[in-house]
C-alpha positions in Angstrom: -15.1 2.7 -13.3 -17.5 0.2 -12.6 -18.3 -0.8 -9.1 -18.1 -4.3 -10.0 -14.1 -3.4 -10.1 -14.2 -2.5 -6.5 -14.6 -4.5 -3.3 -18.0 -4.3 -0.9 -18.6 -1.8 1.6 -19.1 -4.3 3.9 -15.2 -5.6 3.1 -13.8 -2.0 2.4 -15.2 -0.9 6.1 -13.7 -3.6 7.2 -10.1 -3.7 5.7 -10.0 0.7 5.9 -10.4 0.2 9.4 -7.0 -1.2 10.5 -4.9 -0.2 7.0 -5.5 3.5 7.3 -3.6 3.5 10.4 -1.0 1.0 9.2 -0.8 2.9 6.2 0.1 6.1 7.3 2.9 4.3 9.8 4.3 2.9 6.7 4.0 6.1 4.8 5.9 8.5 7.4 8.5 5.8 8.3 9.3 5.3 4.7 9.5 9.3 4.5 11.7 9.4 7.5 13.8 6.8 7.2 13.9 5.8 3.9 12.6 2.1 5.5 9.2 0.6 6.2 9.6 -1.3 9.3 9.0 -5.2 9.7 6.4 -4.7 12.4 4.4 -2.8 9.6 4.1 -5.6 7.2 3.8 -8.1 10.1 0.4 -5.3 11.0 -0.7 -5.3 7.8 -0.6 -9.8 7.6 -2.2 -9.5 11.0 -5.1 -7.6 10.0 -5.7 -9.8 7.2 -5.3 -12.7 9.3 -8.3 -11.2 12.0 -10.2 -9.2 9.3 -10.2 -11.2 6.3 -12.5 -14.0 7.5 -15.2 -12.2 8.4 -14.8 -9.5 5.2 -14.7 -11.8 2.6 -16.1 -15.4 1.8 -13.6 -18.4 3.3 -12.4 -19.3 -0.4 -11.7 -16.0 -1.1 -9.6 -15.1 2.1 -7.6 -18.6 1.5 -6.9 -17.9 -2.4 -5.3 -14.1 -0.8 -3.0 -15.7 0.9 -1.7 -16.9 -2.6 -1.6 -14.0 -3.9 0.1 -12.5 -1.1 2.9 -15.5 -1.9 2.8 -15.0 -5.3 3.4 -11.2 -5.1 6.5 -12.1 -2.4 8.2 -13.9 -4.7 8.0 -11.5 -7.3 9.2 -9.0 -5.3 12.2 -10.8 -4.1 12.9 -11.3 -7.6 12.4 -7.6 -8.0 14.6 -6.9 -4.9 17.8 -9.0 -6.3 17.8 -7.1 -9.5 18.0 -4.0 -7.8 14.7 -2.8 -9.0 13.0 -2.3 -5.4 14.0 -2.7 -1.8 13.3 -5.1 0.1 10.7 -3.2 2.5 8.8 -2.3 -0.4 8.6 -5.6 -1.9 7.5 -7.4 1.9 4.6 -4.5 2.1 3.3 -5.2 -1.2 2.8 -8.9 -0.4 1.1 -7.9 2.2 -1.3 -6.0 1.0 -1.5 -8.2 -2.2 -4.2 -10.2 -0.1 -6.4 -7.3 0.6 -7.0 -6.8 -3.4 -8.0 -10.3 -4.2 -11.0 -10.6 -6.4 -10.3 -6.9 -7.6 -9.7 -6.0 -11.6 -6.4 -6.2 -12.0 -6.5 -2.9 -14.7 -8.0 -1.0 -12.2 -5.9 -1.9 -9.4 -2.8 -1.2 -11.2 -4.0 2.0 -13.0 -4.6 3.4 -8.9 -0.8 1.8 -8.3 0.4 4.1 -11.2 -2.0 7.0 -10.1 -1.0 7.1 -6.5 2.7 6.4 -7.7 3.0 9.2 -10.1 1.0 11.9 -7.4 3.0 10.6 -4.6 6.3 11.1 -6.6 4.9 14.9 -7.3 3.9 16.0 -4.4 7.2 14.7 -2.8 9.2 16.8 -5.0 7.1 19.7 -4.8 6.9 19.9 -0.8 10.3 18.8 -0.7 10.8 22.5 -2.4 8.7 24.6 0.1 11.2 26.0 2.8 9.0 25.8 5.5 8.1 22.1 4.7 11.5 21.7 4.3 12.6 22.7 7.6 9.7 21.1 9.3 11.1 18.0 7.8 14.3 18.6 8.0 15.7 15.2 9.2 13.5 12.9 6.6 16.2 11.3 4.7 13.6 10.7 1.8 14.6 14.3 0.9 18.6 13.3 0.3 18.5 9.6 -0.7 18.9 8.8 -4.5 15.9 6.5 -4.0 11.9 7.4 -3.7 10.1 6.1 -1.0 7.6 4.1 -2.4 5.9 3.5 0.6 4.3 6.3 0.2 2.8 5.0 -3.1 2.0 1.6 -1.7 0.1 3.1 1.1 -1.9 5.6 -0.8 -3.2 2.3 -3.5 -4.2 0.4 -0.8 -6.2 3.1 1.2 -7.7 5.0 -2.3 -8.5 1.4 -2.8 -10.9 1.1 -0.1 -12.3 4.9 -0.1 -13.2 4.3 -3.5 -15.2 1.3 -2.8 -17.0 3.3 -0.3 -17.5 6.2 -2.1 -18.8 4.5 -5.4 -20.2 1.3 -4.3 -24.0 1.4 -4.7 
């Protein structure tokens, strides 16, 4: 991985410091509930709104918000086929901003990363009794569908940690 791939530490400081929280709202509530709540994705626009200007250069931060629309409309094309839900899709147009100017390869090889170690260790703490009981009224553990918020969250925060922790 190059670090050219990856966004500044001046940006990923920046965007860590709102998303990690956001991200780990998004992550439990999706857990929970099996739903990531409006007010998330509304949080995450937000801090790309306040943050973005002074993380990234203007013509940057404006061509995000085009990705951002771009990715929305994918998803809702997503969402009508049944292929995601409709929380899902709204989150990852909101973070689509946050990732402009990345490499795409990259970016999408962390997606499948986080998506396939989320998906893991889901199942595998979903099997642990005590966890189990701990959790007992998450209704990630008896819906037929995966909470892919917890995926989402974890691309978007791995995202900005490994900026910081391999940027030069």
């Amino acid at each position: 991985m190059s670090a050219s791939a990856l966004p500044s530490v001046w940006t990923s400081l920046w965007f860590l410091l709102p998303l990690l929280p956001i991200s780990i709202w998004v992550s439990w509530s999706d857990l929970s509930s099996m739903k990531i709540p409006n007010k998330a994705v509304m949080a995450t626009l937000l801090a790309y709104l306040v943050f973005g200007p002074v993380a990234l250069p203007f013509d940057l931060w404006l061509w995000g918000w085009a990705l951002g629309a771009g990715v929305l409309v994918a998803g809702f094309i997503a969402t009508s086929a049944g292929l995601v839900g409709a929380g899902d899709s709204k989150f990852a147009a909101a973070m689509a901003p946050f990732f402009i100017g990345g490499d795409a390869r990259f970016i999408l090889a962390l997606f499948a990363g986080c998506l396939l170690g989320a998906f893991a260790t889901h199942r595998i703490f979903g099997r642990i009794p005590a966890f189990r009981r701990a959790t007992a009224g998450w209704e990630s553990w008896t819906h037929k569908d995966f909470p892919m918020g917890l995926a989402l969250s974890g691309t978007i925060v791995f995202y900005f940690v490994a900026a910081l922790l391999f940027s030069a």
